[in-house]
C-alpha positions in Angstrom: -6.3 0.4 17.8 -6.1 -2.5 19.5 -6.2 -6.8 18.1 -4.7 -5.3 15.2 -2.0 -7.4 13.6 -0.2 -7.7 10.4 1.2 -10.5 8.1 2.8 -11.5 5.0 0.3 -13.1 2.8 -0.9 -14.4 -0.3 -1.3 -12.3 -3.1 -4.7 -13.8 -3.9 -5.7 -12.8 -0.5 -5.3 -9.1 -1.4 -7.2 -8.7 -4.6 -10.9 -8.6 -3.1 -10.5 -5.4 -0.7 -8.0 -4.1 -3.2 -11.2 -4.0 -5.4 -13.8 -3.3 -3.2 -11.4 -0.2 -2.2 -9.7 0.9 -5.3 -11.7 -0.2 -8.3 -15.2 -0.6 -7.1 -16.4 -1.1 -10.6 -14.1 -3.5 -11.9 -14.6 -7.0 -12.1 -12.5 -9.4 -9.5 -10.5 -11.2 -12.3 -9.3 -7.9 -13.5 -7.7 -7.2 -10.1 -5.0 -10.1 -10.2 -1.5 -9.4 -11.9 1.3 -11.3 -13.3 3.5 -8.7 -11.2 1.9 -9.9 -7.9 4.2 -13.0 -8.4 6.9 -10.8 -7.6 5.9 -8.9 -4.1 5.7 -9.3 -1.0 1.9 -8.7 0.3 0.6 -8.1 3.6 -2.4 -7.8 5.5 -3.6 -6.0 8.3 -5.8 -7.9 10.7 -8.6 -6.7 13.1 -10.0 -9.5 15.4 -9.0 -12.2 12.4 -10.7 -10.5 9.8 -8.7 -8.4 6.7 -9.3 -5.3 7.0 -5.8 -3.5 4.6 -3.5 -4.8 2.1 -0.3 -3.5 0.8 2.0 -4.6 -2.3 6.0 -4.1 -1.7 8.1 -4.5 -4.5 11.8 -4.7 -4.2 14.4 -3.0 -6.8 17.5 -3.5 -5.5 17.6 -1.1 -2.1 14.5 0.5 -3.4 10.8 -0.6 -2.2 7.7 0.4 -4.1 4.1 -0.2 -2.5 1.4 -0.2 -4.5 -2.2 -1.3 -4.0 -2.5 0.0 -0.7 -6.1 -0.5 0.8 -7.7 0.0 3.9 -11.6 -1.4 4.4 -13.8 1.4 3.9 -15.4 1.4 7.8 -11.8 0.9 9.0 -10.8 4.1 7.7 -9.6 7.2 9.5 -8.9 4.7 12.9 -5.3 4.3 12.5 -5.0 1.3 10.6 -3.5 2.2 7.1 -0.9 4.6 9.3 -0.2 1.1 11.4 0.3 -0.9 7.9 2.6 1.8 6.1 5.0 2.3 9.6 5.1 -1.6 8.9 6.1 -1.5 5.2 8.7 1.4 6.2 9.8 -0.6 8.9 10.2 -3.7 6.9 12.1 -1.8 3.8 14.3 -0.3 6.5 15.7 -4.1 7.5 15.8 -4.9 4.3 18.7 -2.3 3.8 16.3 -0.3 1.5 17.5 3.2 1.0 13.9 4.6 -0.3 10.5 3.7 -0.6 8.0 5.2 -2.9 4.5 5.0 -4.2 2.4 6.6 -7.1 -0.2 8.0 -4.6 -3.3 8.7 -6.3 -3.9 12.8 -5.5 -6.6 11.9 -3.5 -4.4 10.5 -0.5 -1.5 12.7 -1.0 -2.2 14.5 2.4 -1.8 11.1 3.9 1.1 10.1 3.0 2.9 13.7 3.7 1.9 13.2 7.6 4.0 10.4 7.4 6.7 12.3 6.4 6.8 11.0 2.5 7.7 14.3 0.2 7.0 14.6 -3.5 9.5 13.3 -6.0 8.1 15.7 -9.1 6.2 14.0 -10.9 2.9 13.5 -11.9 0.6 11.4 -14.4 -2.8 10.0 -15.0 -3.6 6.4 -15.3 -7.1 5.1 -16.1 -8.8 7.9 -15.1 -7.1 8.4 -11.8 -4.5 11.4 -10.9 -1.1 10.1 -9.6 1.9 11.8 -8.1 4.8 10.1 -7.5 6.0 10.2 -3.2 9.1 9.1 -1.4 11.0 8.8 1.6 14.7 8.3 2.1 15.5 5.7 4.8 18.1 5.6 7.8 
């Protein structure tokens, strides 16, 4: 797709599509977190206007994303493919070694095209299904 662009950006920036995709039902207060404070956020842009947002959270050579959310009409074009080859490329110049996610069961499919593999585990969390992927980096 094409005028798409990513950026680092605000956490604050992230938390009304990370509603309106992820917890429809939830107030917008409820969506910030003290742990935002500690990742790295970034957008993905389509003619200027936010349209995903990911989380990355570094553990020593280790990167979690979490939060991941793509614009419900820019979904199935591309873009949250774009934003996670961006987060992988990012962890990989950052020396990270793996990057993982608690992918709600829903996506799972998803994230196994881009070559992410299950690390055994599974577990619910307010009343969604999780299981925990990864993939080892060069």
């Amino acid at each position: 797709m094409e005028d798409l662009h990513i950026e680092q950006i605000r956490p604050e920036l992230t938390w009304r599509l990370r509603r309106d995709v992820l917890y429809p039902h939830e107030p917008l207060y409820v969506i910030a977190t003290e742990e935002d404070n500690y990742g790295i956020h970034f957008g993905c842009f389509y003619k200027d206007r936010l349209i995903g947002v990911v989380s990355l959270f570094q553990h020593v050579n280790e990167f979690q994303f979490r939060k991941f959310a793509v614009a419900q009409q820019m979904q199935y074009k591309g873009v949250g493919n774009t934003l996670l080859q961006y987060i992988i490329n990012f962890a990989t110049l950052q020396g990270g070694k793996r990057i993982w996610c608690n992918a709600r069961l829903s996506a799972i499919g998803f994230y196994y095209k881009a070559g992410f593999s299950s690390a055994g585990q599974t577990f619910s969390k307010n009343n969604f299904d999780y299981e925990i992927l990864e993939k080892l980096l060069p």
